[in-house]
C-alpha positions in Angstrom: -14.0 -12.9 -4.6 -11.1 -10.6 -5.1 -7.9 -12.0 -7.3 -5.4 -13.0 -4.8 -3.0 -13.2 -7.6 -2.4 -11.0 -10.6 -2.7 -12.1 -14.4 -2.7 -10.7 -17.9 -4.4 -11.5 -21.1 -1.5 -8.8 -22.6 1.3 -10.2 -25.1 4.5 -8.9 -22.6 6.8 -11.4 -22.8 7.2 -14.9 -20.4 9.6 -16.2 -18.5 9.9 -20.2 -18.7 6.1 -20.6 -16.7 6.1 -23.6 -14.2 3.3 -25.4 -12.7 2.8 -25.0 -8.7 0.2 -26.1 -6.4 -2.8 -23.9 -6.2 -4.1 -22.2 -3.3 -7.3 -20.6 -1.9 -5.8 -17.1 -2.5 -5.3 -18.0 -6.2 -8.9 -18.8 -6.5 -9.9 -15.2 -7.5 -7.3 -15.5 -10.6 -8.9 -18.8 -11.8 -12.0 -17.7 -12.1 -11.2 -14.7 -14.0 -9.3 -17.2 -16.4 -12.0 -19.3 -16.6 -14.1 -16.1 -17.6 -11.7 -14.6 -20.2 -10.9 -18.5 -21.5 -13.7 -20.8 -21.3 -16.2 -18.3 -22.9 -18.7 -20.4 -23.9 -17.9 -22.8 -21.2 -19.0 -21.1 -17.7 -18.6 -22.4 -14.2 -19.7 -20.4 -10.9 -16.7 -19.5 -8.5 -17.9 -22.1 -6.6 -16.8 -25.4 -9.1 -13.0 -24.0 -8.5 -13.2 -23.6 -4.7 -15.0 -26.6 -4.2 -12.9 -28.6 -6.9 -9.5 -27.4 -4.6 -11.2 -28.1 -1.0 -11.6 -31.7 -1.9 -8.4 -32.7 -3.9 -5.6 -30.3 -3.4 -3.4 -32.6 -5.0 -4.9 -32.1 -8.3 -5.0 -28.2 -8.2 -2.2 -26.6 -9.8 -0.9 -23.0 -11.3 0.7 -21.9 -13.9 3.1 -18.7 -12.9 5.7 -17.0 -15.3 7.7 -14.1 -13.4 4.8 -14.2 -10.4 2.0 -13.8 -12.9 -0.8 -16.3 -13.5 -1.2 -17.5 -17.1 -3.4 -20.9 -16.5 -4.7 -23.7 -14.1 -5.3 -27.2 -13.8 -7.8 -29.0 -12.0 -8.4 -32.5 -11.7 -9.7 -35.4 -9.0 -10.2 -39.0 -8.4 -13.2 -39.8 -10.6 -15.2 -42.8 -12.4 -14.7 -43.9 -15.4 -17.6 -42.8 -17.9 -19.0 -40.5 -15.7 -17.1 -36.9 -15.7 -19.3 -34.6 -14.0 -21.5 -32.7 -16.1 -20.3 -29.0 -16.6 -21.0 -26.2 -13.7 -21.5 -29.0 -11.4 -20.7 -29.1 -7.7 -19.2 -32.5 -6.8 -20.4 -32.6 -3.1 -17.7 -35.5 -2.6 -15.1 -37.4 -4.4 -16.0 -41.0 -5.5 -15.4 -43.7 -2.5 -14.0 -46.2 -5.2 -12.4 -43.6 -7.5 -10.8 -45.7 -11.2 -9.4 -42.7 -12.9 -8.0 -39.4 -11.9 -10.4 -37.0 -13.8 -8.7 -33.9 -15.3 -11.7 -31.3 -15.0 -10.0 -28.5 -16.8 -7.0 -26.9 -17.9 -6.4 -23.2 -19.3 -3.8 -21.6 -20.5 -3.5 -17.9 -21.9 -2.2 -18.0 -25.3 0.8 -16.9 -24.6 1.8 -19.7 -22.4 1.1 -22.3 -25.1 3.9 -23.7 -26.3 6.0 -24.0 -23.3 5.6 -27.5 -22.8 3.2 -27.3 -19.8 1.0 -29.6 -21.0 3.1 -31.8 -21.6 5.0 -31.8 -17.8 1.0 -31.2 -16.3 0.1 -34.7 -17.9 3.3 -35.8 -16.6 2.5 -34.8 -12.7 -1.2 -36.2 -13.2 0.1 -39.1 -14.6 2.5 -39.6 -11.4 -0.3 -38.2 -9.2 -2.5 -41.1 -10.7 -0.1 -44.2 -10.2 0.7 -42.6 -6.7 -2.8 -43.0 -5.8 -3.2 -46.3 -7.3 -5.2 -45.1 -10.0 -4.7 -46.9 -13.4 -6.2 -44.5 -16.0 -6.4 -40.8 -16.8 -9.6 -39.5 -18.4 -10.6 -35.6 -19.6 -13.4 -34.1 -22.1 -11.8 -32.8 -24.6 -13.6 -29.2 -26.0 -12.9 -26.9 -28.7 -11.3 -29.4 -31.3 -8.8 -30.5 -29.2 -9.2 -34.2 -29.4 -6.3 -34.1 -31.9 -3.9 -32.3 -29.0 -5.5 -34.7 -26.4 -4.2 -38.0 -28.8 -0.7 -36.6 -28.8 -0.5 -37.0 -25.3 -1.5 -40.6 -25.3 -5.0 -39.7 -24.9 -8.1 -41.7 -26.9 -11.6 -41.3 -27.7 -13.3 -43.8 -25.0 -17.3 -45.0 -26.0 -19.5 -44.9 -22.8 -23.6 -45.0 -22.3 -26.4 -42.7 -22.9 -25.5 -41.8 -19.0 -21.8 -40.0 -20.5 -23.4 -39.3 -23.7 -26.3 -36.8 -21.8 -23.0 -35.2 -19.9 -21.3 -34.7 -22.7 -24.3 -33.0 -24.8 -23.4 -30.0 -22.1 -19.9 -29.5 -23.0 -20.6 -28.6 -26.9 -21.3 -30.5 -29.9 -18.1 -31.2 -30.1 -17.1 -32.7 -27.0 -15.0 -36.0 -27.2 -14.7 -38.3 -23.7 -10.7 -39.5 -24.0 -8.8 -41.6 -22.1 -5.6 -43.1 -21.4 -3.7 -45.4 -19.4 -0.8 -44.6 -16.7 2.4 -46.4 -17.6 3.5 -49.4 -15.9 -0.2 -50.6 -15.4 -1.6 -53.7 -17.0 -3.6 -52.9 -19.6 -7.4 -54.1 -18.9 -8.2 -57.5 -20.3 -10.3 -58.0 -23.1 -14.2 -58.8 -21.8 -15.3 -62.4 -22.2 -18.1 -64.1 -23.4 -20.2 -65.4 -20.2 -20.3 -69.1 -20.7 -23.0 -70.4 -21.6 
């Protein structure tokens, strides 16, 4: 796969980067982020491609001055049940209750910029747009604490997300949130007796 795109793990200086819809000639790009990024966190070429084919919407780029300095991906997904890591989806969920943010990467020089911040933003309005209530992510690396600020929080699920999230590192933290405007699940009751 050759890189459609160019990027640079060098210190030059950035214009103000923006986030724009990916496309199949940025693939090549992404996956050498991925590479230089996510070292201890591979996925084959095929995760990105696949991941863009079946929800465009949730696909993005960030671009400062025409170069690449991260990516986004994320999809309608289940909630408790993020696909384990390297994983091909085959298909998207046919009752999807979150919008799943797979992964996000950004050089370090394009920390900083607020685009985080404005990505969460777009999923968030990508989410209600699709009538789906929640956002959820794994976060990786110690970033819970980042994760919170953005109105994320540690979710509890079964030995099912537990397994999953044994993949991702020892440190690996399921987090959720809630899109604005929704009603806030109900507490569960008691069956009666």
């Amino acid at each position: 796969m050759t890189i459609g795109r160019s990027f640079s793990l060098g210190t030059e200086p950035l214009g103000r980067p923006i986030w724009r819809p990916m496309s199949a000639g940025d693939l090549g790009a992404v996956v050498a982020l991925a590479a230089a990024i996510h070292v201890d966190h591979p996925e084959r070429p095929e995760i990105f491609a696949e991941r863009l084919a079946l929800f465009p919407a949730g696909s993005r780029i960030a671009e400062a001055g025409g170069v690449v300095v991260g990516y986004a991906l994320a999809h309608p997904g289940l909630i408790g049940r993020p696909p384990a890591l390297d994983t091909l989806l085959g298909a998207l969920p046919a009752a999807p209750d979150c919008l799943y943010l797979h992964d996000i990467a950004l050089l370090p020089r394009a920390r900083g910029h607020g685009l985080t911040a404005r990505l969460v933003a777009d999923l968030e309005a990508l989410a209600v747009a699709g009538g789906l209530d929640r956002l959820a992510l794994v976060a990786i690396n110690g970033l819970a604490p980042v994760w919170r600020r953005f109105g994320f929080l540690p979710t509890q699920g079964d030995a099912l997300l537990q397994g999953k999230l044994a993949g991702y590192g020892d440190d690996a933290v399921y987090m959720t949130r809630n899109s604005p405007g929704e009603a806030r699940p109900a507490p569960l009751k008691s069956p009666p007796p």
